[in-house]
MARGU-380489 format. One record per residue: residue in three letters; x, y, z of N, C-alpha, C, CB in turn. Coordinates in steps of 0.2 Angstrom, whole numbers. Glycine has a CB too. Example, Ala and Ser with C-alpha at 12.3 -4.5 7.8 and 13.67 -1.06 7.14 Angstrom:
<nodes>
[node ALA, [66, -28, 39], [62, -22, 39], [66, -16, 39], [57, -22, 45]],
[node SER, [64, -11, 35], [68, -5, 36], [64, 0, 39], [70, -3, 29]],
</nodes>
This chain:
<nodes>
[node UNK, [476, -220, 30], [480, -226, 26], [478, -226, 19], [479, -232, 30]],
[node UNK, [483, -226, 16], [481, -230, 9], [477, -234, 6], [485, -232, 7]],
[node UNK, [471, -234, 1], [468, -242, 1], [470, -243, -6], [459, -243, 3]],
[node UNK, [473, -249, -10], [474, -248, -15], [468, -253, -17], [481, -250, -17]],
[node UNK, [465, -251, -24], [458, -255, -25], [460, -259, -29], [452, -253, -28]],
[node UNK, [457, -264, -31], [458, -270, -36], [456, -267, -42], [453, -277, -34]],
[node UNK, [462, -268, -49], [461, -266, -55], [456, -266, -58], [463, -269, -57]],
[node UNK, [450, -270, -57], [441, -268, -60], [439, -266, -56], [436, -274, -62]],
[node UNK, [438, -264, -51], [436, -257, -46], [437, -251, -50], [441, -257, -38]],
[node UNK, [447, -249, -51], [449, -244, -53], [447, -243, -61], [455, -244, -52]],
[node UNK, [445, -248, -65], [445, -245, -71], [437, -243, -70], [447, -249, -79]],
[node UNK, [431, -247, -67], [425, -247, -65], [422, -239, -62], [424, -252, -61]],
[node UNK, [427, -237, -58], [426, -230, -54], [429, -224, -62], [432, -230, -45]],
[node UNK, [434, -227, -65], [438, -219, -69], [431, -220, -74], [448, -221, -74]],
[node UNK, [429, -226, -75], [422, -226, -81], [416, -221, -78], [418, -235, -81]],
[node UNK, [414, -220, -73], [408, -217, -69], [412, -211, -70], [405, -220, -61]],
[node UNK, [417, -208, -66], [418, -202, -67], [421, -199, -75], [422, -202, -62]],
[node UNK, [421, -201, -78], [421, -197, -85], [415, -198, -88], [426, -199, -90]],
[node UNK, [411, -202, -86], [402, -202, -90], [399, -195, -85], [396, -210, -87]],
[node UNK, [402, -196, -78], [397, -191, -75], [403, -182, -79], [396, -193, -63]],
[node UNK, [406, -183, -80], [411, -176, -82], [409, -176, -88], [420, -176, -82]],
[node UNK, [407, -180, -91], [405, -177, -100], [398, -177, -100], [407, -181, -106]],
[node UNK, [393, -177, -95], [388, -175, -95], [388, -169, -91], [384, -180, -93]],
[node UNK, [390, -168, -90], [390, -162, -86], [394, -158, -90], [391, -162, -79]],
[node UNK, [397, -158, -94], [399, -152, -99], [394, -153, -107], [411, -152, -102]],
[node UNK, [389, -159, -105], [385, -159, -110], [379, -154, -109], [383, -165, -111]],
[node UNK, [378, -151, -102], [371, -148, -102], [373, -141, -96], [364, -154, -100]],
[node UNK, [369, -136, -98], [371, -126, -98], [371, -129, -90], [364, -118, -101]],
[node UNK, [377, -125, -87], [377, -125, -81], [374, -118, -78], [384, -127, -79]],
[node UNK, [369, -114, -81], [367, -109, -80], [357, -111, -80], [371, -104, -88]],
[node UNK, [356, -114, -84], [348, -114, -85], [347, -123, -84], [345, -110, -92]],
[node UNK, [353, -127, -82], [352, -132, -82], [348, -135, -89], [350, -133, -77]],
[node UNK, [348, -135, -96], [345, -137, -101], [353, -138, -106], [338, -130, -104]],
[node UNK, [351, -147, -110], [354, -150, -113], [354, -147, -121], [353, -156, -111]],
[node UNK, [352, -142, -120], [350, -139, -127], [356, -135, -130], [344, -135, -127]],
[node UNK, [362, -132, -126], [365, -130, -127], [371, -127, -123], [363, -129, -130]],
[node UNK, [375, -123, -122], [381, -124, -115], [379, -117, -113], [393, -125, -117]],
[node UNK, [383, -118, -108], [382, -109, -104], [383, -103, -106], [386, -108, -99]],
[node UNK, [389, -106, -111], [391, -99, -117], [387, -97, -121], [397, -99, -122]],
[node UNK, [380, -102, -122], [376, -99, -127], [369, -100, -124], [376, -102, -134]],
[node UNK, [368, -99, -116], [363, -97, -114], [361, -91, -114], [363, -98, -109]],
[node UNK, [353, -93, -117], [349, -85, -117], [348, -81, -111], [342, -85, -120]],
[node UNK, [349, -86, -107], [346, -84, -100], [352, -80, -97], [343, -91, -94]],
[node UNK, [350, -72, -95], [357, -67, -91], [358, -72, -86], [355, -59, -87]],
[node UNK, [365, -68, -83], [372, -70, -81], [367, -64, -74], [381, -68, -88]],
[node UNK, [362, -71, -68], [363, -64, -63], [358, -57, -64], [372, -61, -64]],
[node UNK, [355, -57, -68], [350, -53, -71], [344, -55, -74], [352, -49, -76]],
[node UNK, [339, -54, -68], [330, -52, -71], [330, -52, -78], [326, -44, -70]],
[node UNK, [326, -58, -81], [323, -54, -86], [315, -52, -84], [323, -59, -93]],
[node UNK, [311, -47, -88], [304, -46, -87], [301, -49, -93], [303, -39, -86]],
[node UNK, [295, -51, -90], [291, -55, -91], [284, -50, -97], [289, -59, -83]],
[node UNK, [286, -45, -98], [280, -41, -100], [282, -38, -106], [278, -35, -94]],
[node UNK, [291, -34, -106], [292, -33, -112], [298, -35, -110], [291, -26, -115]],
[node UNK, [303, -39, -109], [307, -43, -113], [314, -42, -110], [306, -43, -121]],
[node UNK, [315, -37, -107], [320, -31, -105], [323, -35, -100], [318, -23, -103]],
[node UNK, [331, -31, -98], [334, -34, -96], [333, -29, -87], [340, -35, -101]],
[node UNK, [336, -30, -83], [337, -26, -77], [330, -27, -72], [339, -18, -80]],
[node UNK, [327, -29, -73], [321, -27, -70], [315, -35, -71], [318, -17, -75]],
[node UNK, [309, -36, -65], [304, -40, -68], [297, -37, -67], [305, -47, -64]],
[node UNK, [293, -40, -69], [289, -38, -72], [283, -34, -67], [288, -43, -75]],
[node UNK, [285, -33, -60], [282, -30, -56], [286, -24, -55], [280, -34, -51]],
[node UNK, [289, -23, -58], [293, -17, -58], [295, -14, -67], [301, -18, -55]],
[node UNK, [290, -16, -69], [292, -15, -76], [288, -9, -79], [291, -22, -80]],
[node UNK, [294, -3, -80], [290, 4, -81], [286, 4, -87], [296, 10, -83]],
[node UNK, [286, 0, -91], [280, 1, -97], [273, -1, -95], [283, -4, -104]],
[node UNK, [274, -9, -93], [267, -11, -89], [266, -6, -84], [266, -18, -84]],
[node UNK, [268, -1, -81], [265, 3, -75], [263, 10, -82], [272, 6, -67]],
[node UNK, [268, 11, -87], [264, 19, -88], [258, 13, -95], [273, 29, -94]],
[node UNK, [257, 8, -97], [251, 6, -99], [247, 6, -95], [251, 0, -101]],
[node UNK, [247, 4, -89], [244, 5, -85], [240, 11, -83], [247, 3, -81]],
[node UNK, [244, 16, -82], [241, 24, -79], [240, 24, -86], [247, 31, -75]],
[node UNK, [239, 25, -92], [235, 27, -99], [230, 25, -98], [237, 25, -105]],
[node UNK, [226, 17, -97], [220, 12, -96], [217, 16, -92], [222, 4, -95]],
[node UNK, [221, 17, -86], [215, 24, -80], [217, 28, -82], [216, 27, -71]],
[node UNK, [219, 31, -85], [216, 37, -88], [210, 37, -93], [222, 40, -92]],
[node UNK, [211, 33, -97], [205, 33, -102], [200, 29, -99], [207, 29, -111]],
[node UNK, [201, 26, -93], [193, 26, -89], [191, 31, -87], [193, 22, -84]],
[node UNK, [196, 35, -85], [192, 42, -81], [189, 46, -84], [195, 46, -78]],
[node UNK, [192, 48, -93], [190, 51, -98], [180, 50, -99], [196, 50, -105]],
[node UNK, [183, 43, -101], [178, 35, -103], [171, 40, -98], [182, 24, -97]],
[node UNK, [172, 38, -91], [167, 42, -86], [164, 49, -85], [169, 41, -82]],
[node UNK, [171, 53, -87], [169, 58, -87], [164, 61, -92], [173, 60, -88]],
[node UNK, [166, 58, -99], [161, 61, -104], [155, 57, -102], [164, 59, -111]],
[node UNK, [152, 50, -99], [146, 49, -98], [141, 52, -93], [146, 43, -96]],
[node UNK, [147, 57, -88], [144, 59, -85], [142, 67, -90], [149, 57, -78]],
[node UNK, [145, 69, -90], [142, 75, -95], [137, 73, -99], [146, 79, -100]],
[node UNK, [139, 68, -102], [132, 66, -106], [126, 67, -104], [132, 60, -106]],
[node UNK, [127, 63, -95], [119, 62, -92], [117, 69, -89], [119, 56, -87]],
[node UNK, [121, 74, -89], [121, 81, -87], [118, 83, -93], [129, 84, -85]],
[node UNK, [118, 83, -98], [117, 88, -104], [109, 86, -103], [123, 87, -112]],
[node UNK, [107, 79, -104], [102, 75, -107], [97, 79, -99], [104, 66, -109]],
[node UNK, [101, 79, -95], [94, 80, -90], [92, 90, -89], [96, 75, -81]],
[node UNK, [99, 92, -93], [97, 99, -94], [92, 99, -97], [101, 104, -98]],
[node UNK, [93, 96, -105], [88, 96, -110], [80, 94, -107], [91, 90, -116]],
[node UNK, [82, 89, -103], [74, 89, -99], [70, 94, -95], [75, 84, -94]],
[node UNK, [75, 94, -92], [74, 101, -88], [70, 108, -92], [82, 104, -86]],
[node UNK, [74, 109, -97], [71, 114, -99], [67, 112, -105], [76, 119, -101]],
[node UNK, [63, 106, -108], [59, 108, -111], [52, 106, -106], [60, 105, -116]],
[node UNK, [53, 105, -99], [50, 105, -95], [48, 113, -92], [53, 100, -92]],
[node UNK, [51, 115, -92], [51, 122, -93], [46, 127, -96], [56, 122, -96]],
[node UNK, [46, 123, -103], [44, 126, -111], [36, 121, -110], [52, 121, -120]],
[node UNK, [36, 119, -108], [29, 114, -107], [23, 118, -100], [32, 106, -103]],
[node UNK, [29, 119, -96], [27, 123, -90], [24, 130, -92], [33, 124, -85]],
[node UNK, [28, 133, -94], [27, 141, -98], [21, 140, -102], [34, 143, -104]],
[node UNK, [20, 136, -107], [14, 135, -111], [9, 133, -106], [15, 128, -116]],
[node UNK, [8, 128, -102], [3, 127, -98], [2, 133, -95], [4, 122, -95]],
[node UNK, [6, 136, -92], [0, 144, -89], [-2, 148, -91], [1, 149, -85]],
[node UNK, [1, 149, -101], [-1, 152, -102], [-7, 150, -107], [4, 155, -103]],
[node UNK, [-9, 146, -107], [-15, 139, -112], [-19, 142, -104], [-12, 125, -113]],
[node UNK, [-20, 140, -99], [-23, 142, -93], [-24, 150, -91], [-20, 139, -88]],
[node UNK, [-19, 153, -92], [-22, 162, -93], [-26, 165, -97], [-19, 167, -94]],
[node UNK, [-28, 161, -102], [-30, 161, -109], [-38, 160, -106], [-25, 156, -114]],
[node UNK, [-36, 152, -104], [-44, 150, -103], [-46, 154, -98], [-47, 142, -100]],
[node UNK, [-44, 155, -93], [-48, 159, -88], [-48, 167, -92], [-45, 157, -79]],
[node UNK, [-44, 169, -94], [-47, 176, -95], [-54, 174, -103], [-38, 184, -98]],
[node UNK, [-56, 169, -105], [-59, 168, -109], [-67, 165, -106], [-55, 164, -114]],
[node UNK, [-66, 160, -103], [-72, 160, -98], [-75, 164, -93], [-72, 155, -96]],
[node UNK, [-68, 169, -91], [-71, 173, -87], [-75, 178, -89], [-68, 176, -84]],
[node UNK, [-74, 181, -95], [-78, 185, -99], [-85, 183, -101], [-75, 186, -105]],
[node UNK, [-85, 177, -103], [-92, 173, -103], [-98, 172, -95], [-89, 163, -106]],
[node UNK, [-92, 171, -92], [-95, 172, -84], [-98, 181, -85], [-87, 172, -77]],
[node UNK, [-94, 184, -85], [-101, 191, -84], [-104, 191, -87], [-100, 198, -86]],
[node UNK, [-103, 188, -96], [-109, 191, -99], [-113, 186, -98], [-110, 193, -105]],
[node UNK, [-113, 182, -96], [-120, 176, -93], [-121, 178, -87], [-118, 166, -92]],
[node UNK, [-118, 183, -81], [-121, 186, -75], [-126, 193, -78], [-115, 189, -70]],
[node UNK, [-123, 196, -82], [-127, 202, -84], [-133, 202, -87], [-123, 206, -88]],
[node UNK, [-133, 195, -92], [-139, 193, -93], [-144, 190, -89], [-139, 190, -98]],
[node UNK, [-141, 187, -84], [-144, 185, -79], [-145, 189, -74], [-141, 181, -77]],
[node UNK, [-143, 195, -72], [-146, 202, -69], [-151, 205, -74], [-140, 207, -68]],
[node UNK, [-150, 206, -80], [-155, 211, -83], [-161, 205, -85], [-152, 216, -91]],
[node UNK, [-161, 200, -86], [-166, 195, -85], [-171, 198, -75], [-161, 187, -85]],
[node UNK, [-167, 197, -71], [-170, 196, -66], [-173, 201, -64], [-166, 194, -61]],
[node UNK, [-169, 209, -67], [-173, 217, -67], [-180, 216, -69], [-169, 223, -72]],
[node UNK, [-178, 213, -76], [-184, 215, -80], [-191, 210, -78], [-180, 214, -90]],
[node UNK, [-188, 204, -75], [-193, 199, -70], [-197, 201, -65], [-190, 194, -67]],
[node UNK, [-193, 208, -62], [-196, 211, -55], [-201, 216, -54], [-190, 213, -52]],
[node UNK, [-199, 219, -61], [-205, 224, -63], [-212, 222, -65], [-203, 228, -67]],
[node UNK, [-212, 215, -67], [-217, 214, -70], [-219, 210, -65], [-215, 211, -76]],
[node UNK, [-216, 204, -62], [-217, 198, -56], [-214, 197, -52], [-218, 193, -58]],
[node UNK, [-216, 193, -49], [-211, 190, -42], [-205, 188, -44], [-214, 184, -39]],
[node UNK, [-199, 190, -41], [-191, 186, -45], [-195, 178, -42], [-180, 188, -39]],
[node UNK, [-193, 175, -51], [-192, 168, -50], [-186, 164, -48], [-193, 165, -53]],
[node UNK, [-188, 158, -43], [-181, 152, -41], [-177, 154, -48], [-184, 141, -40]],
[node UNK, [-173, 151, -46], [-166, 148, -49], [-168, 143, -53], [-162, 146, -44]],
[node UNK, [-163, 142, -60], [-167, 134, -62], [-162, 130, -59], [-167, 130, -71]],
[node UNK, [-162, 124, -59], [-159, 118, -53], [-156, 112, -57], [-166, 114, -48]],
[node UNK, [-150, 111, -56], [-148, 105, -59], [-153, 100, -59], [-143, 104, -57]],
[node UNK, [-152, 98, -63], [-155, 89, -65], [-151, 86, -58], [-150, 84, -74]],
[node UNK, [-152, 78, -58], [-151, 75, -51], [-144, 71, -57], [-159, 69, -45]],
[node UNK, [-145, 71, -62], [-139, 68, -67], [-133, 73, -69], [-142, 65, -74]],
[node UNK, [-137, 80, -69], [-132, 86, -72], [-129, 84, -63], [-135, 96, -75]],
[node UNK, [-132, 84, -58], [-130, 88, -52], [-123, 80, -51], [-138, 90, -44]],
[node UNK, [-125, 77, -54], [-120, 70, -53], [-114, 72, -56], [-123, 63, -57]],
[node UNK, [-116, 72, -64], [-107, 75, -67], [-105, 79, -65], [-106, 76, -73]],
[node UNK, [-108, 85, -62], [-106, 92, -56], [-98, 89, -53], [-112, 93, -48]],
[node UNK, [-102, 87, -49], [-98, 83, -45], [-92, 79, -48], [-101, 79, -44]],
[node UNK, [-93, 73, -50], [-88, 70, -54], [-82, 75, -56], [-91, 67, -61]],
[node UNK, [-85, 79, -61], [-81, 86, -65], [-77, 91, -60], [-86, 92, -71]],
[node UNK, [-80, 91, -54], [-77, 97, -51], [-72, 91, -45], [-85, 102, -46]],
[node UNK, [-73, 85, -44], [-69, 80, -40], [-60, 81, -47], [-76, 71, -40]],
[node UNK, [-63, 80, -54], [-57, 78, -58], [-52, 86, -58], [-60, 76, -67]],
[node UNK, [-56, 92, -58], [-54, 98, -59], [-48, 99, -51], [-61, 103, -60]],
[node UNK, [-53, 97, -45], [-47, 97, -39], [-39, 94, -41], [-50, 91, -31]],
[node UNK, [-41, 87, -44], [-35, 82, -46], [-30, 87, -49], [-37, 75, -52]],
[node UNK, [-33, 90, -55], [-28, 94, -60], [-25, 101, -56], [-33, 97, -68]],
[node UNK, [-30, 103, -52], [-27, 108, -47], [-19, 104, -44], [-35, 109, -40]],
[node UNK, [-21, 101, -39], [-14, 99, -39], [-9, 94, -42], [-13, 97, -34]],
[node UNK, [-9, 92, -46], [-7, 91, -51], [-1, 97, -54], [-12, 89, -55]],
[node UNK, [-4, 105, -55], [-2, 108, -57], [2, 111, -52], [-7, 111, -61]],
[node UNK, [-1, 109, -45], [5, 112, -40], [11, 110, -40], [3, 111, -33]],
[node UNK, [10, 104, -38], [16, 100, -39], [19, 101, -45], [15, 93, -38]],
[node UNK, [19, 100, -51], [22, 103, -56], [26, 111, -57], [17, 103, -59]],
[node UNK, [21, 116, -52], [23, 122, -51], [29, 120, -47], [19, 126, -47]],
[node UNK, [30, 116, -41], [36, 113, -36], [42, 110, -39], [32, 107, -30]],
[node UNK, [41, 110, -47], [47, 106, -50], [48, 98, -50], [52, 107, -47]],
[node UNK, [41, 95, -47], [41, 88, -48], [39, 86, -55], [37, 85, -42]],
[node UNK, [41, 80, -56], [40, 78, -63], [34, 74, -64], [46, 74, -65]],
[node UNK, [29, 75, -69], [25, 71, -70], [25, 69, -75], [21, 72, -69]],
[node UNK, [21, 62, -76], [22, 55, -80], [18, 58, -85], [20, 47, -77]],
[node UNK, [18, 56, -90], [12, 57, -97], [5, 58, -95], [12, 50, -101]],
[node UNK, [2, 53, -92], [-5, 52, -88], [-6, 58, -86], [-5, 47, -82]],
[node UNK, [-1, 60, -81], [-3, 65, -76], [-2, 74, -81], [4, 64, -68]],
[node UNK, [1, 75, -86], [1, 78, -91], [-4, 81, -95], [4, 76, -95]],
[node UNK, [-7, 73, -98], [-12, 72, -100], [-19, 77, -95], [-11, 64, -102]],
[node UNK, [-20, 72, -91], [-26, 77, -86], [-25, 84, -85], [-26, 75, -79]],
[node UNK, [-19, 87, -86], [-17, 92, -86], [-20, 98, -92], [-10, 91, -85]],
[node UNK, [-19, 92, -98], [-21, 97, -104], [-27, 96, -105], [-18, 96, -110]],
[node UNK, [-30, 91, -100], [-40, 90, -102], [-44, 96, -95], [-45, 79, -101]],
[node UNK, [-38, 99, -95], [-43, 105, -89], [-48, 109, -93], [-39, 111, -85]],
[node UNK, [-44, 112, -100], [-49, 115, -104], [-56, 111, -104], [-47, 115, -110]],
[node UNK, [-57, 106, -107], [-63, 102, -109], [-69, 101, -103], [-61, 96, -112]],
[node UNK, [-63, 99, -97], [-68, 99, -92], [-71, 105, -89], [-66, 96, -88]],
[node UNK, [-68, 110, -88], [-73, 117, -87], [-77, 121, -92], [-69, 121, -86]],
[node UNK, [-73, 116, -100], [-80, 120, -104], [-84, 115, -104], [-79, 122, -111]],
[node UNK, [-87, 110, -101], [-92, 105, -100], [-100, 111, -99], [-91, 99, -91]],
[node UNK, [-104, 107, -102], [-110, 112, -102], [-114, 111, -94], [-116, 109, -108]],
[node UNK, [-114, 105, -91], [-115, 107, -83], [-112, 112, -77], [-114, 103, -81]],
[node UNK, [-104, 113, -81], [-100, 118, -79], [-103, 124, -82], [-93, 116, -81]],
[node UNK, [-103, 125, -86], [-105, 130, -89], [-113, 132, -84], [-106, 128, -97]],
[node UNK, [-117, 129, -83], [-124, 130, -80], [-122, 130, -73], [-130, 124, -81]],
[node UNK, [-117, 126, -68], [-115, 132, -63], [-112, 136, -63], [-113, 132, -59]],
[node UNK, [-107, 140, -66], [-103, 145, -65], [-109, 149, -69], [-95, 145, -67]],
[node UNK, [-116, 149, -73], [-121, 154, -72], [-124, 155, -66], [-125, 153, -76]],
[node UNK, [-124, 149, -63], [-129, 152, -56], [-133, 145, -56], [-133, 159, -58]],
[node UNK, [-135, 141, -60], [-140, 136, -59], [-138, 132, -51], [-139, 131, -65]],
[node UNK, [-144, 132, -48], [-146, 129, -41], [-142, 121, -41], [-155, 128, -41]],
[node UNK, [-139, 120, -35], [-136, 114, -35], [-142, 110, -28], [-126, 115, -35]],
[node UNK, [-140, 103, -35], [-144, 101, -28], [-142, 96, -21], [-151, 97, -31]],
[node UNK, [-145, 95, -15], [-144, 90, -12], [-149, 84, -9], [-142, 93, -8]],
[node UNK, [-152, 84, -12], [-155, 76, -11], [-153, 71, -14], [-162, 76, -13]],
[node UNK, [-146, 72, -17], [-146, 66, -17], [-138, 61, -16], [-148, 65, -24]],
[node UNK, [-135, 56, -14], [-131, 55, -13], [-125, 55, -17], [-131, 53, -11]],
[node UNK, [-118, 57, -13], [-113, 60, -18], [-109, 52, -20], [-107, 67, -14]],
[node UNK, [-107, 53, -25], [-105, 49, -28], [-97, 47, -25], [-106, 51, -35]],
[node UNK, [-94, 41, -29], [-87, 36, -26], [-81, 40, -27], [-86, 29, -30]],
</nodes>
């Protein structure tokens, strides 16, 4: 059925619907923004924009520039790594081999001393033989002289430090690394075999035992 409205109903209702029709051709029926109509929306018609470089067709989790930035940034990490890693390759050659150069020096600083005190060893035996000849024709061979109870002390001590440097130098020989310290004892072997108590045993001087060995 027909309803016919009362004349201020009908102009009251035609009033609402042309406020609501001209607001609505007032603002984009595309991005919904009253800034301007749909013919001059920026936003595509139905097409992605990306969010990374600006392009149409595609969003930004598919966007071929962010992926090949991407594979460049790993790349130049990998390079990045790679060269650190040569780096620490080269630097521990360079260790290597002036460890090497140290090693080499040291046996040959130690073939040195021992063919140098060994020589001193005969001729302190030979004098010590033509002493003992020339004692026997005349008298009774005499004792031996006898360390001190203080030389017989640093004996000890010096021949305790000389074990240390012995392996010290083994392990060295094995390729293990040793600190400065351990170096260092290495290069006072000289001094401690040329010690004069050392020297008075490797002639022959009596060692003694009355007394207790030291810590």
């Amino acid at each position: 059925a027909y309803i016919q409205l009362p004349p201020s109903r009908k102009s009251s209702l035609h009033s609402t619907m042309a406020f609501a029709s001209d607001s609505a051709m007032a603002c984009c029926s595309r991005c919904g923004s009253d800034a301007h109509m749909a013919a001059g929306c920026p936003k595509p018609f139905f097409r992605p924009v990306c969010r990374g470089c600006g392009r149409l067709g595609h969003d930004e989790a598919r966007c071929p520039q962010k992926r090949r930035e991407g594979a460049a940034a790993r790349q130049a990490e990998w390079e990045a790594g790679r060269d650190a890693w040569q780096a620490r390759k080269e630097a521990w050659e360079a260790r290597k081999e002036a460890w090497e150069v140290r090693r080499a020096a040291l046996e040959a600083k130690q073939a040195a001393r021992e063919t140098r005190f060994g020589s001193k060893d005969i001729d302190a035996l030979s004098d010590s033989a033509a002493s003992a000849t020339t004692a026997a024709t005349v008298a009774e061979p005499a004792a031996p002289p006898m360390l001190s109870v203080l030389e017989e002390k640093e004996a000890r001590k010096l021949e305790r430090k000389l074990r240390e440097v012995v392996q010290l130098e083994d392990r060295a020989a094995r390729g293990e690394n040793l600190d400065a310290l351990q170096l260092a004892k290495i290069g006072r072997r000289g001094d401690l075999e040329g010690a004069l108590v050392m020297q008075k045993v490797r002639a022959g001087y009596g060692r003694r035992s009355d007394i207790t060995a030291g810590p």
